[in-house]
MIVEX-688584 format. One line per 3 residues: number of its first residue (from 1); for each residue x, y, z of N, C-alpha, C. Coordinates in Angstrom, 1 decimal, always signed. Example, Ala and Ser with C-alpha at 12.3 -4.5 7.8 and 13.67 -1.06 7.14 Angstrom:
REM MIVEX-688584
1> +13.2 -5.7 +7.8 +12.3 -4.5 +7.8 +13.2 -3.3 +7.8; +12.8 -2.2 +7.1 +13.7 -1.1 +7.1 +12.9 +0.0 +7.9;
END
This chain:
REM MIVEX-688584
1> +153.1 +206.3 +113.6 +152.4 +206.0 +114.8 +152.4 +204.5 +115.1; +152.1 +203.8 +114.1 +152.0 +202.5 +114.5 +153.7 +201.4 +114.6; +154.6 +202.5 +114.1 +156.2 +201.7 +114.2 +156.3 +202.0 +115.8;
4> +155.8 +202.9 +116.4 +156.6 +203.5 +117.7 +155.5 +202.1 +119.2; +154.3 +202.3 +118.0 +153.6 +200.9 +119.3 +154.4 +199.4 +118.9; +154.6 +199.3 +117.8 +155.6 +198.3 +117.6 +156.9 +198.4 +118.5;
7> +157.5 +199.2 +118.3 +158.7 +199.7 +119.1 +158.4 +199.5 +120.4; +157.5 +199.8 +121.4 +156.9 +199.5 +122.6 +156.8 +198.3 +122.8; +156.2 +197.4 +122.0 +156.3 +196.1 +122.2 +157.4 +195.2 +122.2;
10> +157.9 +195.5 +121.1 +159.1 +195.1 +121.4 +160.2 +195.2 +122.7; +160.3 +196.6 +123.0 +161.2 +197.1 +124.2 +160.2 +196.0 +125.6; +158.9 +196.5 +125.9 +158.2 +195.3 +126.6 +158.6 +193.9 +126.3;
13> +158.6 +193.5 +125.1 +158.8 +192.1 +125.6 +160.3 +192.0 +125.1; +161.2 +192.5 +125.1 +162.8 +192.3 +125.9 +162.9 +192.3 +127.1; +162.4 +193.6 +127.5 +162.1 +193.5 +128.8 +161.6 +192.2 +129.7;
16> +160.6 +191.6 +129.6 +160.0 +190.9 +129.8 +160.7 +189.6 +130.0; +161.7 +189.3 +128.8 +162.5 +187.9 +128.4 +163.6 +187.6 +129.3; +164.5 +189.2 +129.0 +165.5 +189.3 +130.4 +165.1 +189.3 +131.9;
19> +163.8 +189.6 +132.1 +163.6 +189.5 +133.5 +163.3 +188.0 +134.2; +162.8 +187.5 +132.8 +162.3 +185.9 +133.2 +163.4 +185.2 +132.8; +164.5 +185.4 +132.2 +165.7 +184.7 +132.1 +166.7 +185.2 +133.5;
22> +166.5 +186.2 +133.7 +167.1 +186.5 +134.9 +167.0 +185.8 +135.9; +165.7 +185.9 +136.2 +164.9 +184.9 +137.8 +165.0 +183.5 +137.6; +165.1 +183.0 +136.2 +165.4 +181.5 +136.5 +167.1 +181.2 +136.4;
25> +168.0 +182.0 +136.3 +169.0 +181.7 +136.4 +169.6 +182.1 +137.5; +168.8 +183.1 +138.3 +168.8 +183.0 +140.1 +168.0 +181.9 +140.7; +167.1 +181.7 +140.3 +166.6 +180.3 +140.9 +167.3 +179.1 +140.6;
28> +168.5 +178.7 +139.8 +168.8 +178.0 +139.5 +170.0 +178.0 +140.5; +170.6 +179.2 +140.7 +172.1 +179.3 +141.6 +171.7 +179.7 +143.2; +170.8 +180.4 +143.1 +170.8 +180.4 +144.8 +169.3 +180.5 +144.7;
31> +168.6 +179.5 +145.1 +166.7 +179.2 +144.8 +166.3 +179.9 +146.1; +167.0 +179.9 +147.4 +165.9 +180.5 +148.3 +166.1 +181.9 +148.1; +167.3 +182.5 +147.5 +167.1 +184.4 +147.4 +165.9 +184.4 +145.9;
34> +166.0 +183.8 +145.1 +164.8 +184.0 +144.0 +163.9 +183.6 +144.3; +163.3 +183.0 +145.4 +162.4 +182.7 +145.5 +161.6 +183.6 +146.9; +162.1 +184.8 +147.5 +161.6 +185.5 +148.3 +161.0 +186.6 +147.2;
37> +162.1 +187.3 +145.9 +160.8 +188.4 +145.6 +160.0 +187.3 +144.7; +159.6 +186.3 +144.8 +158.9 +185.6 +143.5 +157.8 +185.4 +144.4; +158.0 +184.7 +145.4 +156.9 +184.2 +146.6 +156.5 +184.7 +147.5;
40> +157.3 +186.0 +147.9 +156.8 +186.8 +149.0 +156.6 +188.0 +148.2; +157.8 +188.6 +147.9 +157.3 +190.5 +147.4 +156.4 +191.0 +146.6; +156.3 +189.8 +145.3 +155.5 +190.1 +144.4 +153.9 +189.8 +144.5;
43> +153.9 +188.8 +145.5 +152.2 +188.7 +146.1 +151.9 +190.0 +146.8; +152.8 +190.2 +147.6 +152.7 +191.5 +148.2 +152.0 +193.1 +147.6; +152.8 +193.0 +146.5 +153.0 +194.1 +145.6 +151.7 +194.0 +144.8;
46> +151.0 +193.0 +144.8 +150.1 +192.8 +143.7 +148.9 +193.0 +145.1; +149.0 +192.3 +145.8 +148.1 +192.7 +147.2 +147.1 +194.1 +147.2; +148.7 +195.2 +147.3 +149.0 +196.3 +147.9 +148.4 +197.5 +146.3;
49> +148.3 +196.6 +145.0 +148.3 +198.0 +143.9 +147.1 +197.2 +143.1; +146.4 +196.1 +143.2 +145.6 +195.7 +142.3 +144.1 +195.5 +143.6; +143.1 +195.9 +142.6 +141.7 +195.7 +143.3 +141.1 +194.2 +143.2;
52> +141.1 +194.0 +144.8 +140.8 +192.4 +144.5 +139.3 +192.4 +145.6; +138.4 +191.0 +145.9 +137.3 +191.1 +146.5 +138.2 +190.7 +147.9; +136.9 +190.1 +148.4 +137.3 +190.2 +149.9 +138.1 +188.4 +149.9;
55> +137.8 +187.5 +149.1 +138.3 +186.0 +149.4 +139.8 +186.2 +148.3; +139.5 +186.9 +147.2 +141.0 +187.2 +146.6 +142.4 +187.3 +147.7; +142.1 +188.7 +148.5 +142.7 +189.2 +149.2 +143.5 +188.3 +150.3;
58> +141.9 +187.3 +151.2 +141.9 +186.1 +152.4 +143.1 +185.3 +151.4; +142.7 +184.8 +150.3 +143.3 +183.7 +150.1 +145.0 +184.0 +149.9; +145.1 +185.4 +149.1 +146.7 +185.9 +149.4 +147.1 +186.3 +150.4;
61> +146.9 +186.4 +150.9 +147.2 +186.7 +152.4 +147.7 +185.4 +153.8; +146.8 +184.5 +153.5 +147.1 +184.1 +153.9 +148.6 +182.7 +154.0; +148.4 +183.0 +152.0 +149.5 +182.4 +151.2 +150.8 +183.1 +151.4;
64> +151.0 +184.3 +151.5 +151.8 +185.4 +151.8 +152.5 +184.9 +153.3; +151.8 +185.0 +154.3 +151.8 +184.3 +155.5 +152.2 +183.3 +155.9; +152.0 +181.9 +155.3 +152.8 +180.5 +155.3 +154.0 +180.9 +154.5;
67> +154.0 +181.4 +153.3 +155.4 +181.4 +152.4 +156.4 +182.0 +153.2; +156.1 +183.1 +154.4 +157.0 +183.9 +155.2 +157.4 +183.0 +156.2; +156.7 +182.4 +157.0 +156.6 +181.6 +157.7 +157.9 +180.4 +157.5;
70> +157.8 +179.8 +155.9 +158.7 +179.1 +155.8 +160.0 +179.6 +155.4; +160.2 +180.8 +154.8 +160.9 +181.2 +155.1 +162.1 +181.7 +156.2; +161.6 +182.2 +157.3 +161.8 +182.6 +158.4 +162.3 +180.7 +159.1;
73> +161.5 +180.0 +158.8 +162.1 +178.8 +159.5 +163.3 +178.2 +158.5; +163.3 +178.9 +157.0 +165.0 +178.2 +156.2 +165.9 +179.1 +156.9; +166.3 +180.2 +157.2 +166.6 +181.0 +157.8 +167.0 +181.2 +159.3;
76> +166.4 +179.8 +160.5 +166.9 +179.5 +161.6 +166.2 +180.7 +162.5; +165.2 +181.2 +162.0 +164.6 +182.7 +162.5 +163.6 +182.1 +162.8; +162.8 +180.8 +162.6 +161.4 +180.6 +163.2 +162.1 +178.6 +163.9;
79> +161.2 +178.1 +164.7 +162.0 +177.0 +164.5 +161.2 +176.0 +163.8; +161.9 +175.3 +163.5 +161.7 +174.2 +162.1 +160.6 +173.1 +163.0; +160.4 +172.7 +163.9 +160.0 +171.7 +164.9 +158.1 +172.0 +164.3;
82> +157.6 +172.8 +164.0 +156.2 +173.4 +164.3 +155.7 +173.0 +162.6; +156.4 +172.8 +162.2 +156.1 +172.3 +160.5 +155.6 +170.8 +160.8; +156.3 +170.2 +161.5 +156.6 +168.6 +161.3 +156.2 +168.5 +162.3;
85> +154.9 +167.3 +162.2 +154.5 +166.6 +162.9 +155.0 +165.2 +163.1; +155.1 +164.8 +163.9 +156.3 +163.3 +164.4 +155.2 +162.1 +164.1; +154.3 +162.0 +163.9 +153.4 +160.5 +163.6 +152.8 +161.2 +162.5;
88> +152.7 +162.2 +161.7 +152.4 +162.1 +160.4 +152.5 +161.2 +159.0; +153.8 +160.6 +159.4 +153.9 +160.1 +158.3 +155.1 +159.2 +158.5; +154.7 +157.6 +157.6 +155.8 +156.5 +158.3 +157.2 +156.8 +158.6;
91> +157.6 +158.0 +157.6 +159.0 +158.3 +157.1 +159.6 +158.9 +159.0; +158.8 +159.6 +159.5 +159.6 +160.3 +160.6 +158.8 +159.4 +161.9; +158.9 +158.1 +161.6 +158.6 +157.3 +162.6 +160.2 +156.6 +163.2;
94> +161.0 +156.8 +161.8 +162.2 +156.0 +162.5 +163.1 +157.3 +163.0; +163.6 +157.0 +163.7 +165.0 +158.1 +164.2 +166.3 +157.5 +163.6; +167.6 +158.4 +163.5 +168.6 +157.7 +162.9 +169.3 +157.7 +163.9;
97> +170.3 +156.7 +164.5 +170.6 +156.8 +166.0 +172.3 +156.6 +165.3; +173.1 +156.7 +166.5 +175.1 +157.0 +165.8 +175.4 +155.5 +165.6; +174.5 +154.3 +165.0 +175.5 +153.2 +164.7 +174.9 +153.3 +163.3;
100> +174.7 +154.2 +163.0 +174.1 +154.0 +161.4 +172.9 +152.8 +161.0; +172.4 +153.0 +161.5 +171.0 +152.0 +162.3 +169.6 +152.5 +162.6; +168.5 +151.8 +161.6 +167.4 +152.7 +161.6 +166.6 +151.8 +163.1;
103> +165.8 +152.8 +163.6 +165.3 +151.9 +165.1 +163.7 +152.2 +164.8; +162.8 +151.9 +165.7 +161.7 +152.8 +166.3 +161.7 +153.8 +167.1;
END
Protein backbone atom coordinates (compact mmCIF):
# COMPACT_ATOMS: atom_id res chain seq x y z
CA UNK A 1 0.00 0.00 0.00
CA UNK A 2 2.32 2.42 0.90
CA UNK A 3 5.03 1.69 -2.39
CA UNK A 4 1.90 2.37 -4.74
CA UNK A 5 1.36 6.11 -2.74
CA UNK A 6 4.98 6.46 -3.23
CA UNK A 7 4.65 5.50 -6.82
CA UNK A 8 1.90 8.28 -7.13
CA UNK A 9 4.06 10.71 -5.97
CA UNK A 10 6.54 10.17 -7.75
CA UNK A 11 4.56 9.82 -11.23
CA UNK A 12 2.98 13.46 -9.79
CA UNK A 13 5.92 15.06 -9.34
CA UNK A 14 7.50 13.91 -12.88
CA UNK A 15 4.67 15.12 -13.99
CA UNK A 16 4.91 18.19 -12.40
CA UNK A 17 8.89 18.84 -13.39
CA UNK A 18 8.10 18.19 -17.22
CA UNK A 19 5.33 20.51 -17.24
CA UNK A 20 7.30 23.33 -15.50
CA UNK A 21 10.33 22.56 -17.67
CA UNK A 22 8.19 22.61 -20.50
CA UNK A 23 6.50 26.21 -20.05
CA UNK A 24 9.79 27.75 -19.34
CA UNK A 25 11.40 26.54 -22.32
CA UNK A 26 8.23 27.90 -24.31
CA UNK A 27 8.54 31.00 -22.52
CA UNK A 28 11.95 31.20 -23.31
CA UNK A 29 11.39 30.67 -27.33
CA UNK A 30 8.18 32.21 -28.07
CA UNK A 31 7.06 34.17 -24.47
CA UNK A 32 3.81 35.63 -25.86
CA UNK A 33 2.28 31.92 -26.81
CA UNK A 34 3.44 30.70 -23.03
CA UNK A 35 2.39 33.30 -21.62
CA UNK A 36 -1.47 33.21 -22.82
CA UNK A 37 -2.22 29.64 -21.09
CA UNK A 38 -0.07 30.88 -18.04
CA UNK A 39 -1.82 34.37 -17.78
CA UNK A 40 -5.00 34.00 -19.28
CA UNK A 41 -6.28 30.19 -19.30
CA UNK A 42 -5.12 29.08 -16.20
CA UNK A 43 -6.72 32.12 -14.19
CA UNK A 44 -9.52 31.25 -16.00
CA UNK A 45 -9.65 27.64 -15.19
CA UNK A 46 -9.04 28.25 -11.58
CA UNK A 47 -11.93 31.02 -11.77
CA UNK A 48 -14.35 28.55 -13.28
CA UNK A 49 -13.42 25.03 -10.83
CA UNK A 50 -12.28 26.46 -7.39
CA UNK A 51 -14.60 28.18 -4.71
CA UNK A 52 -13.49 31.62 -4.07
CA UNK A 53 -15.37 34.79 -2.10
CA UNK A 54 -16.76 37.51 -3.74
CA UNK A 55 -13.20 40.07 -3.78
CA UNK A 56 -11.13 36.61 -4.76
CA UNK A 57 -13.26 36.40 -7.79
CA UNK A 58 -13.41 40.80 -8.43
CA UNK A 59 -9.81 40.76 -8.13
CA UNK A 60 -9.27 37.72 -10.88
CA UNK A 61 -11.31 38.88 -12.98
CA UNK A 62 -10.53 41.78 -13.34
CA UNK A 63 -6.70 40.65 -13.71
CA UNK A 64 -8.04 38.19 -16.37
CA UNK A 65 -9.45 41.29 -18.13
CA UNK A 66 -6.26 43.66 -18.42
CA UNK A 67 -4.02 40.48 -19.22
CA UNK A 68 -6.56 39.98 -22.29
CA UNK A 69 -6.67 43.23 -23.04
CA UNK A 70 -2.91 43.37 -23.51
CA UNK A 71 -2.96 40.73 -25.20
CA UNK A 72 -5.36 41.58 -27.91
CA UNK A 73 -3.27 44.92 -28.26
CA UNK A 74 0.32 42.51 -28.92
CA UNK A 75 -1.73 40.99 -31.43
CA UNK A 76 -2.83 44.36 -33.49
CA UNK A 77 -6.56 43.24 -32.48
CA UNK A 78 -7.02 46.12 -29.83
CA UNK A 79 -5.08 49.39 -30.61
CA UNK A 80 -1.93 50.02 -28.67
CA UNK A 81 -2.64 54.07 -28.50
CA UNK A 82 -5.23 53.56 -25.15
CA UNK A 83 -2.31 52.01 -22.95
CA UNK A 84 -0.11 55.09 -23.31
CA UNK A 85 -0.57 58.11 -22.14
CA UNK A 86 1.57 60.96 -24.00
CA UNK A 87 2.56 63.31 -20.87
CA UNK A 88 2.92 60.40 -18.49
CA UNK A 89 6.15 60.13 -18.46
CA UNK A 90 9.38 62.24 -19.60
CA UNK A 91 10.39 59.28 -21.82
CA UNK A 92 7.27 59.87 -24.47
CA UNK A 93 7.66 63.62 -24.30
CA UNK A 94 10.30 63.43 -27.12
CA UNK A 95 9.14 62.23 -30.60
CA UNK A 96 11.78 60.67 -32.94
CA UNK A 97 11.58 62.65 -36.15
CA UNK A 98 13.67 61.17 -39.85
CA UNK A 99 17.00 63.15 -39.11
CA UNK A 100 17.74 60.95 -36.30
CA UNK A 101 17.16 63.76 -33.93
CA UNK A 102 15.39 63.84 -30.63
CA UNK A 103 12.91 67.23 -30.56
CA UNK A 104 9.96 68.26 -28.27
Amino acid sequence: MESKNKNKQRILWLILTVSIMSVSMLSSFLPVFANIPINVLLPIGIMLTCKMVFFEKLKLSTLIILRAAILLAVFNILNRDIFISKNSTYIFRYKYNRSNTYRF
